[in-house]
C-alpha positions in Angstrom: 89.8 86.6 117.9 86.2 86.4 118.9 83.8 87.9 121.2 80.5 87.0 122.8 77.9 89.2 123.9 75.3 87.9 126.5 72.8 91.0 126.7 69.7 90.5 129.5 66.8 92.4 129.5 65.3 94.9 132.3 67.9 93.7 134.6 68.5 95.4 137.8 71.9 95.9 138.9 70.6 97.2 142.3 69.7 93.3 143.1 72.5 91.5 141.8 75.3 90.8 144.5 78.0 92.4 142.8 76.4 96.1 143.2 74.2 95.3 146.2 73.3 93.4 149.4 70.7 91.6 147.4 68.3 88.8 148.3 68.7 87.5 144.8 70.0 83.9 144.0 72.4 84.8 141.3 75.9 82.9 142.2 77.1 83.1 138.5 77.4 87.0 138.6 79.5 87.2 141.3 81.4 84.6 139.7 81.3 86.9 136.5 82.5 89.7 138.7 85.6 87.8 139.8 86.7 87.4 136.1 86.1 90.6 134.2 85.9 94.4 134.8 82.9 95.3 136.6 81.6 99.0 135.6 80.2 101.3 138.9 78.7 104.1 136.5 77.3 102.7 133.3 74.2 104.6 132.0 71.7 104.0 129.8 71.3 106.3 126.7 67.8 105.6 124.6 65.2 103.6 126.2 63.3 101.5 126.1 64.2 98.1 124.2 64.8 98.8 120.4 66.5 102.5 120.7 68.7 100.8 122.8 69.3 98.3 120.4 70.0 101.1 118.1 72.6 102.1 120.1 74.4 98.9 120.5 74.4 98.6 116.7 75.4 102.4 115.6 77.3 103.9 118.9 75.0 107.1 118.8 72.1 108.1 120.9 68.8 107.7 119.3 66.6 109.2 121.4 66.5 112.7 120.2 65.6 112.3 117.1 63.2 109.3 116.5 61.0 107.3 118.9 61.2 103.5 118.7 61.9 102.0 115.2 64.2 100.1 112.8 67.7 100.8 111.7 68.1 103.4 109.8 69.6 103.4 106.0 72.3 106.0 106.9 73.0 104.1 110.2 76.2 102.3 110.5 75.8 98.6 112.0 78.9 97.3 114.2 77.6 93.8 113.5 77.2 94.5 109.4 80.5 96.4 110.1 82.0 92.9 111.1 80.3 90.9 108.8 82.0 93.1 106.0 85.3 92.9 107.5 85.1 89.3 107.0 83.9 88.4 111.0 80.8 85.7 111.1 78.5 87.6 113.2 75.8 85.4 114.7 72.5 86.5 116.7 70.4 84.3 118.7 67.8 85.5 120.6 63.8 85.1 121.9 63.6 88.7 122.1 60.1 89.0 120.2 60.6 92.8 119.5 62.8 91.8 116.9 59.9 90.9 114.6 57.8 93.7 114.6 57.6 96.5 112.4 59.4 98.5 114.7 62.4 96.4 115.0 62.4 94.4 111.5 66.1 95.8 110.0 67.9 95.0 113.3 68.3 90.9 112.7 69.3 90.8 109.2 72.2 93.1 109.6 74.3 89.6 111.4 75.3 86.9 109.2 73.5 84.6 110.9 70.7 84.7 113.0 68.2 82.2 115.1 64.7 83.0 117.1 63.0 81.4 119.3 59.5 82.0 120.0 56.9 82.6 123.2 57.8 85.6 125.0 55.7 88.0 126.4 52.8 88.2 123.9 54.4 87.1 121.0 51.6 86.3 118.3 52.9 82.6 118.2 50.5 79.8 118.5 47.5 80.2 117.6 44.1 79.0 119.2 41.1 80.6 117.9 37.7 81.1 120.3 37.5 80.8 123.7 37.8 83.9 126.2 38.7 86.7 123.7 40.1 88.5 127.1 40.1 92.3 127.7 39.2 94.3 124.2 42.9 96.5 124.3 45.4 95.4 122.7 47.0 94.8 126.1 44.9 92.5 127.0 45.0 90.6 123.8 48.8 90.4 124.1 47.9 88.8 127.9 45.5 86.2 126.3 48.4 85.2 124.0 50.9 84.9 127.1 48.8 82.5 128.6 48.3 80.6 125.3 52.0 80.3 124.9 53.0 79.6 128.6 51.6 76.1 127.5 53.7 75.1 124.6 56.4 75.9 127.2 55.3 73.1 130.6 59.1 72.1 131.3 62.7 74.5 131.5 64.1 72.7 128.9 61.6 74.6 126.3 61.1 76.9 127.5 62.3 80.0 125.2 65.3 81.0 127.7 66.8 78.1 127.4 66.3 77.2 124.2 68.3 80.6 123.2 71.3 79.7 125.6 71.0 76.0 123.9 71.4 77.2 120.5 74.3 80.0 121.5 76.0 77.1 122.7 75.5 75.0 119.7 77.3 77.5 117.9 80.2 78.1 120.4 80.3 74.1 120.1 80.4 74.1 116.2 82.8 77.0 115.9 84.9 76.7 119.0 88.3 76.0 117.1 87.3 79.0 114.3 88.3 82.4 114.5 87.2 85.7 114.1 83.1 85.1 114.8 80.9 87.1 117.5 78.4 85.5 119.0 75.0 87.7 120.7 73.0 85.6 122.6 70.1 87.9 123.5 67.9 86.8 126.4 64.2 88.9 126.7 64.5 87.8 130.2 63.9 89.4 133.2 61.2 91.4 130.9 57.9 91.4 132.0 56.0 88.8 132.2 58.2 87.1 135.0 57.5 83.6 133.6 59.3 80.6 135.4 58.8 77.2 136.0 58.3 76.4 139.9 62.1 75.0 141.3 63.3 78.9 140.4 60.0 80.4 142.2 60.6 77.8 145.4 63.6 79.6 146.3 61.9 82.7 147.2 59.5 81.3 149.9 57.0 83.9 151.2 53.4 84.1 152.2 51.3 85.1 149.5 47.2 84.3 148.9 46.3 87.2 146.0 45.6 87.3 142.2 48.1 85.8 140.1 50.9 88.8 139.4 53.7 88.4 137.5 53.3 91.4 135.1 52.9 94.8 137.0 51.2 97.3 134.8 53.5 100.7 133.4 51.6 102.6 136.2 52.0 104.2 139.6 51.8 101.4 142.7 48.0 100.9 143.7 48.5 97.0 144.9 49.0 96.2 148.7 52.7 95.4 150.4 52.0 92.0 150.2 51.4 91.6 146.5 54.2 94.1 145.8 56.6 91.9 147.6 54.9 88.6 145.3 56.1 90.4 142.3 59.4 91.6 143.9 60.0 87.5 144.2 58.4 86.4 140.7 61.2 89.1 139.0 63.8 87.6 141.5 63.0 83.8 140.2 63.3 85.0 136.6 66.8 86.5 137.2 67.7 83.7 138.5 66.9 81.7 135.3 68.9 84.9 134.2 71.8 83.8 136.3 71.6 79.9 135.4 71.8 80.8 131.8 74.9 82.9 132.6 76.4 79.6 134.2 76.4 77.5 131.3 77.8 80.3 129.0 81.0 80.7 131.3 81.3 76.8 132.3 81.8 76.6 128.2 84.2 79.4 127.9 86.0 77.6 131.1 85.9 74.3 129.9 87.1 75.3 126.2 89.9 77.9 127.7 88.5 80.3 125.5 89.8 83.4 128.0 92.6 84.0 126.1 91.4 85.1 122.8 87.4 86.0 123.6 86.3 89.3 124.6 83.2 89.2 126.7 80.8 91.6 127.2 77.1 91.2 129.8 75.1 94.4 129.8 71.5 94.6 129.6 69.1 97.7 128.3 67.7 99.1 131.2 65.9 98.3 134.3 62.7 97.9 135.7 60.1 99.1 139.0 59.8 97.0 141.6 57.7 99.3 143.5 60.8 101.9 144.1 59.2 106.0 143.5 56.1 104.3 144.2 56.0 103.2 140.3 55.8 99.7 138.3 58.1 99.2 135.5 59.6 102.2 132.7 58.5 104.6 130.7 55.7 106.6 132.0 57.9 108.2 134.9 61.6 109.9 135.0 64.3 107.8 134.5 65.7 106.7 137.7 68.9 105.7 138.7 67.1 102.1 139.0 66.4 102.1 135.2 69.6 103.4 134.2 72.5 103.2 136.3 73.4 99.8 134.7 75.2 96.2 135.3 78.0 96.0 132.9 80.4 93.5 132.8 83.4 93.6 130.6 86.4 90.5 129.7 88.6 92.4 127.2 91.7 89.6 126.4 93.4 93.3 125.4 93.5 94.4 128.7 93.0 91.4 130.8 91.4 93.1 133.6 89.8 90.5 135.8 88.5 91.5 139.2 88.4 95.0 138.6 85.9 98.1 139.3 85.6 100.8 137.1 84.1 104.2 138.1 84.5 106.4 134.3 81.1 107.5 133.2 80.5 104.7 130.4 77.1 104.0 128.4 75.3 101.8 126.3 77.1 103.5 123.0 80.3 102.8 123.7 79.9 99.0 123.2 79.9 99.6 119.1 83.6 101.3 119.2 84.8 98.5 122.1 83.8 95.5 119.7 85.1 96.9 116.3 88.2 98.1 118.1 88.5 95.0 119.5 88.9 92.8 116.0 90.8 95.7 114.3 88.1 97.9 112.9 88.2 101.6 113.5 84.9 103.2 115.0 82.9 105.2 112.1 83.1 108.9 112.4 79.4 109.0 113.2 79.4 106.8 116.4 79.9 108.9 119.6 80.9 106.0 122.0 84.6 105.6 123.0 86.5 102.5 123.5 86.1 100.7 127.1 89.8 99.3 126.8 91.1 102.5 127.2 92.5 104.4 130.4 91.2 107.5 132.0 87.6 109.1 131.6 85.4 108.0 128.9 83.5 111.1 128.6 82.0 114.3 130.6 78.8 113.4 130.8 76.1 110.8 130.1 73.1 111.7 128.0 69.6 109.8 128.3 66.0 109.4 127.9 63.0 108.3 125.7 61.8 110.5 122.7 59.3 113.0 124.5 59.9 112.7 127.7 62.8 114.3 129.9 66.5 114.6 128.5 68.5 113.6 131.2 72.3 113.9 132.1 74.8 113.4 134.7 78.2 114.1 135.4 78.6 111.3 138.1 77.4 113.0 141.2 74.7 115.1 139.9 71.6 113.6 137.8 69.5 116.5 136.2 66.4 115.6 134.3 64.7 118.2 132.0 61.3 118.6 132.0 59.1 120.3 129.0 59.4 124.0 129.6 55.3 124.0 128.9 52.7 121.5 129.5 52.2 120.8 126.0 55.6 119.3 125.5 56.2 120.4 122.2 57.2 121.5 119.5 58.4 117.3 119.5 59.4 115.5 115.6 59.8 112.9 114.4 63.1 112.5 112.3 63.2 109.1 109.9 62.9 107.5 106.6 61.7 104.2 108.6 58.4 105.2 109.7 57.2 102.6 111.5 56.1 102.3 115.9 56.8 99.3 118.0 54.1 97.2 116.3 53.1 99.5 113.2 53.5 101.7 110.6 53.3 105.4 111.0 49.6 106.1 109.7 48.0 107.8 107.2 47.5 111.0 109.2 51.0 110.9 110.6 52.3 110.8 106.8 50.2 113.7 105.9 52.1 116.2 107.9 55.8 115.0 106.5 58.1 117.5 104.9 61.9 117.1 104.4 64.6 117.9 107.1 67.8 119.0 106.3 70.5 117.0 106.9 71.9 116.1 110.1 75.2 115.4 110.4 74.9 111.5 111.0 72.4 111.5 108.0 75.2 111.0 105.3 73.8 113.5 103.1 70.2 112.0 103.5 67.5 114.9 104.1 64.8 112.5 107.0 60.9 112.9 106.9 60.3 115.2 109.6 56.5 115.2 110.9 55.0 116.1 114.2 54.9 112.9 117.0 51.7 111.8 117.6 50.6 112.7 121.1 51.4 110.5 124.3 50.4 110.5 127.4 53.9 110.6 128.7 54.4 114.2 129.4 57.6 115.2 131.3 56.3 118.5 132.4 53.6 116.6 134.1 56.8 115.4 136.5 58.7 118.5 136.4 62.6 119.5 136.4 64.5 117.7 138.8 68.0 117.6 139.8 69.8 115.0 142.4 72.9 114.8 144.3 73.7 110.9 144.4 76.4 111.7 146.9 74.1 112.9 149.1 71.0 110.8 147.9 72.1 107.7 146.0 68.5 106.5 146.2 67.1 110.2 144.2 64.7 110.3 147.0 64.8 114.3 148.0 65.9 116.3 144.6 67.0 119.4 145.6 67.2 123.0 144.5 70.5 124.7 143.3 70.7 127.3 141.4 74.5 126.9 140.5 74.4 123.3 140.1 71.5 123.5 137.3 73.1 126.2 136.1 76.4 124.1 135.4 73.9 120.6 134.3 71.8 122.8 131.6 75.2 123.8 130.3 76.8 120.4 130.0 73.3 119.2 128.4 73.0 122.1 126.0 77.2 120.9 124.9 76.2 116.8 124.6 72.6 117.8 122.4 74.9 119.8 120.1 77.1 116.9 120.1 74.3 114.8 119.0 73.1 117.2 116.4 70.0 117.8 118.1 67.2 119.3 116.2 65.7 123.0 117.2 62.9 121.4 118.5 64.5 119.4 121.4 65.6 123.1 122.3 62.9 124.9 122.2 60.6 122.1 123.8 63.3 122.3 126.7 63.2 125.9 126.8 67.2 126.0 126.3 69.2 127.9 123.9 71.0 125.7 121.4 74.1 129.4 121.3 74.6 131.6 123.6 74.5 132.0 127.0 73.1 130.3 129.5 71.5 132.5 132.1 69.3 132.2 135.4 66.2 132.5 133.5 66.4 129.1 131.5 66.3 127.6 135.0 62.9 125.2 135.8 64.0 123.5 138.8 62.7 126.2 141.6 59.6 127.1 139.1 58.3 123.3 138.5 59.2 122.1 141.8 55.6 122.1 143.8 54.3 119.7 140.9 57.0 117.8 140.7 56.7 117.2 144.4 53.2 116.7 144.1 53.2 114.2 141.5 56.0 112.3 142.9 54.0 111.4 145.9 53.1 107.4 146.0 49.6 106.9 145.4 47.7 104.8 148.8 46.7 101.0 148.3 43.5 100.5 146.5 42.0 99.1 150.1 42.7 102.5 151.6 40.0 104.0 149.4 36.9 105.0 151.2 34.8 105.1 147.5 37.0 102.6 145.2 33.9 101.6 143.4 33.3 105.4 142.2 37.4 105.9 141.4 37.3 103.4 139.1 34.5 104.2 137.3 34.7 105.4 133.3 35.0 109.4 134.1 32.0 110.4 131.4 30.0 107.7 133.3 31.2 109.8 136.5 29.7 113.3 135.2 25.9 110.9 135.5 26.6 110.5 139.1 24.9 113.0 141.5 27.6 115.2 142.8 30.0 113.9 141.3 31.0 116.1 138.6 31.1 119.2 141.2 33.5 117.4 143.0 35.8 117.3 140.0 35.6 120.9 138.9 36.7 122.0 142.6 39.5 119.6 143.1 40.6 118.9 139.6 39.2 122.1 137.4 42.0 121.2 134.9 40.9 117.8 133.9 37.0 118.3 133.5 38.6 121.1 131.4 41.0 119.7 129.6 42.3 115.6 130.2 39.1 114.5 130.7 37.3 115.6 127.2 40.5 114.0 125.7 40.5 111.0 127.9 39.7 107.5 126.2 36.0 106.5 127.0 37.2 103.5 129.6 39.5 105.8 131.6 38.8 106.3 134.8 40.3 108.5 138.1 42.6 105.7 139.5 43.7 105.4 136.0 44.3 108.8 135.6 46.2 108.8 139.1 48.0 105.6 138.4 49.6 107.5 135.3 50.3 110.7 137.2 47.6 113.0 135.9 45.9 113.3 139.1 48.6 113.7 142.4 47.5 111.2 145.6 47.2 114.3 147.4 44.0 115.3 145.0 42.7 111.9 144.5 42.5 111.8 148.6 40.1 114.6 148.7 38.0 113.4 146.1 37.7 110.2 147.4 37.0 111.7 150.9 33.8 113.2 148.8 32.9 110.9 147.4 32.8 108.9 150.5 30.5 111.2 151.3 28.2 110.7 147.9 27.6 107.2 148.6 27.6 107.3 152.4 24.0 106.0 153.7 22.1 108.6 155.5 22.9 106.3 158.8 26.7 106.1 157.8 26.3 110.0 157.6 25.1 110.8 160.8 27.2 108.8 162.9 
């Protein structure tokens, strides 16, 4: 028996042709469709990358309990589960993540494991002087892009394809063996959307702006036409995607290895072309466009092949399908089911990001729970890893640690629990909002029903308990962990005037009558004659609050762009400050 898992990331099942009437190039996923199971409602659970990962490895949602970071010594590992049981697990991958403090337990748990550098801003070659680039550590990682883009001129090395190369070296090597998995983990379609040209010539279009291949984690300020330019670049990239995909089932084709090797192609989440009026993850709700998954399932057990599935399935219950799958029973701890068996799966599907809205649906409805108060808290931290994406908690995090009791995934183990340092995610900012996809497949008008939320908050309050949520994801909700459930926990009705407000796309930066004065630093702002009166009428609450806390570069549009200020408000205060910088001829015409 062996099994190979082909996981993508940020892929969009809304634009591959097996969900959709796509204008993506991506033949080998239909062709994938036509020999597994295809799955119509697989969720997300934890985003983004690494919590995901977490739940891949320990079938349990993460996301309630710790923010991104390692394994955890109490978790249970379905490939170290494997690799105990006497199965040769083997990870190849260019997903850089891997390597940083926040991910740096996840490889070593295979039995093998291979890397291959470039992506993103990996920290990989090194040139030292020339343009330093933008101070923030964003820009630095940019700087290092374009450094590493070079070391990669021609497909053949370029990272992609030197993962698929290597996952096929090993399918080569060990293609008469038994009892081995395979993960062949592809970064791509992340962001940066970094392809050589033949992929980017098959999405012709007329395009004479800035070089865009890496939209920002912000609200949509660029025009239509550069919008579109990056809606191509992703589409290039997946095609790579769907090359790579090729040459993994022309090897399982030409080997006949149907019979005896389970299959599995999901990816993490997705990612903001533009849709809500947002770029990429994170910062805003969770739409279906992020969650609502591609999944793709050969199972020799079942040999379904050609088949659609409609059961609620999610990202944990890949852990119990693989163990099951060479003979190993899931751990009591892991909360996923088994995607070889018959009927429903589960009731509903739990997901989100630590601090932002916990989410659920049943199917038709999607309900997303907002902070009851704008401060978002109380929020914790749970671990005995404490480390970020890219470092360790600090010296002031640490400070504030005392010891949690046990949870009852913990083994016995009692976790550091400390406050989570402040973010400038904030659900509440968003509001409570519940959809019908029935009615609105595309979450574009959530409505208001009282009986509906009423049933959603219930099923939520039932899957946190499940997950041994801690009293603070309650009472940050504004739920009660026992007891009933009444009319006044509801938010929907009371957030929903923000919520619309906020969710309003923000105009094209050309629209602006005073672009010059919206993207200026907001303490430089208060120097400008008129200026700061213009503020405290139309925003009172950030000269109040936001903008004492704000970082010293931050400006309106940024603000805006990350939902702080609603297009609605930035409209009238650019209409002032029109006005402001208006010559006394412009003014009197």
């Amino acid at each position: 028996m062996r099994a190979v898992i082909l996981m993508f990331d940020s892929l969009n099942r809304h634009m591959l042709a097996p969900y959709a009437d796509t204008f993506v190039d991506a033949p080998n996923f239909a062709r994938l469709a036509a020999k597994a199971v295809t799955f119509d409602n697989f969720y997300a659970g934890s985003m983004p990358c690494m919590p995901a990962r977490r739940e891949m490895h320990t079938g349990r949602y993460n996301f309630l309990h710790r923010s991104w970071g390692p394994l955890e010594p109490f978790d249970d590992s379905m490939p170290e589960l494997l690799k105990r049981a006497g199965v040769h697990t083997h990870l190849v991958s260019d997903h850089p993540h891997y390597w940083e403090d926040g991910g740096a337990t996840y490889h070593t748990r295979y039995s093998t494991w291979e890397f291959f550098r470039g992506q993103e801003g990996d920290p990989w070659k090194g040139v030292v002087g020339g343009d330093g680039g933008p101070a923030s550590p964003y820009g630095a990682m940019k700087r290092q892009d374009v450094i590493n883009r070079t070391y990669m001129p021609t497909e053949a090395e370029h990272s992609q394809t030197l993962t698929v190369d290597a996952g096929l070296h090993f399918l080569e090597t060990n293609a008469d063996a038994d009892r081995w998995l395979l993960q062949i983990e592809l970064f791509d379609p992340h962001e940066p959307f970094f392809t050589h040209q033949h992929y980017k010539d098959r999405y012709p279009h007329d395009y004479d702006g800035p070089a865009f291949d890496w939209p920002p984690y912000q609200k949509v300020l660029e025009p239509n036409e550069q919008v579109e330019h990056a809606r191509m670049e992703y589409a290039a990239l997946v095609s790579m995607c769907d090359r790579s995909l090729g040459r993994v089932l022309d090897f399982m084709d030409e080997h006949g290895m149907w019979d005896d090797t389970l299959l599995v192609v999901n990816t993490d989440h997705g990612f903001l072309l533009g849709e809500h009026g947002w770029w990429a993850k994170s910062v805003m709700p969770w739409f279906n466009e992020l969650v609502h998954l591609p999944m793709f399932l050969w199972d020799p057990r079942t040999g379904g092949q050609d088949l659609r599935r409609g059961e609620l399935a999610q990202t944990i219950d890949i852990a119990p399908t693989v163990l099951r799958y060479f003979g190993l029973e899931p751990t009591p701890d892991m909360q996923g089911a088994d995607l070889a068996q018959d009927g429903p799966l589960r009731e509903g599907a739990l997901f989100g990001i630590h601090g932002g809205h916990v989410n659920v649906t049943d199917g038709r409805y999607v309900y997303m729970r907002a902070a009851r108060e704008a401060a978002n808290g109380p929020l914790e931290e749970f671990t005995l890893m404490p480390t970020h994406m890219r470092a360790r908690f600090s010296v002031a995090e640490l400070r504030e640690w005392e010891p949690a009791e046990p949870f009852a995934f913990t083994k016995g183990l009692r976790t550091m629990r400390m406050p989570a340092s402040p973010s400038w995610m904030n659900p509440w900012r968003h509001g409570t909002l519940l959809f019908d996809l029935h009615e609105d497949p595309a979450q574009e008008s959530p409505i208001v029903d009282d009986d509906v939320e009423l049933r959603m908050i219930e099923l939520l309050r039932r899957l946190m308990v499940g997950n041994d949520a801690p009293p603070s994801q309650f009472e940050r909700l504004g739920i009660p962990r026992e007891g009933a459930v009444t009319r006044e926990h509801l938010l929907v009705r009371e957030q929903r005037e923000r919520a619309a407000a906020v969710a309003v796309p923000l105009p094209a930066e050309t629209d602006f009558q005073a672009p010059a004065l919206l993207r200026t630093p907001i303490l430089e702002l208060l120097g400008v004659a008129g200026a700061k009166d213009v503020l405290a009428q139309e925003a009172p609450a950030l000269v109040q609050s936001e903008l004492l806390a704000a970082p010293a570069p931050m400006s309106l549009l940024d603000l805006a762009r990350l939902g702080f200020v609603p297009a609605a408000v930035l409209r009238r205060i650019d209409e002032q400050f029109g006005l402001l910088t208006a010559t006394p001829a412009a003014s009197s015409d």
